[in-house]
C-alpha positions in Angstrom: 7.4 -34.2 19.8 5.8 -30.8 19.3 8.5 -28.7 18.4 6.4 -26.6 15.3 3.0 -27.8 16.1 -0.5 -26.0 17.0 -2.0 -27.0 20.6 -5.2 -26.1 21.3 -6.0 -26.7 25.4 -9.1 -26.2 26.3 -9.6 -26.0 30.2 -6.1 -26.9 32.0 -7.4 -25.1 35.0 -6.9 -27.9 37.3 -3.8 -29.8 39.3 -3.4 -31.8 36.3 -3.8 -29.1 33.5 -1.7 -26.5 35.4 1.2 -29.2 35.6 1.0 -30.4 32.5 0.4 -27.0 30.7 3.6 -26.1 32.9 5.9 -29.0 31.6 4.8 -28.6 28.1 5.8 -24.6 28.0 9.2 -25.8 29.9 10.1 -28.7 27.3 8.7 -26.8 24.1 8.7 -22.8 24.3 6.3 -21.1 22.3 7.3 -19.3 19.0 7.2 -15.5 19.6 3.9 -14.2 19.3 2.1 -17.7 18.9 1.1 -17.8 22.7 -2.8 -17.3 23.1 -4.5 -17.0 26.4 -8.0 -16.8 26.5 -9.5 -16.4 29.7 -14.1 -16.6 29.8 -14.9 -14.9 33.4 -18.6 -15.4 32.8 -19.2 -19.3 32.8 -22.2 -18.7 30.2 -21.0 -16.0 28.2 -21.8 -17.2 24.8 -24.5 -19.6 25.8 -28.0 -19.3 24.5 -30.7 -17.9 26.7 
């Protein structure tokens, strides 16, 4: 189903998104080098003052 696609996930911090980001990584392993993690620490980085 997404064997050679793009996924973009945005979030997948909670129960839900942890399993599911899980179980998609398990069924359909990244290509090398196509895995991106970005994590924010500040909550408002990026938002206008």
């Amino acid at each position: 189903m997404f064997n050679g696609k793009s996924i973009f996930i945005s979030g997948g911090t909670g129960s839900f998104g942890r399993h599911f980001i899980h179980r998609l990584l398990e069924q359909y392993p990244p290509q090398p080098g196509c895995l991106k993690v970005v994590q924010n620490v500040d909550p408002h980085a990026g938002l206008p003052a």
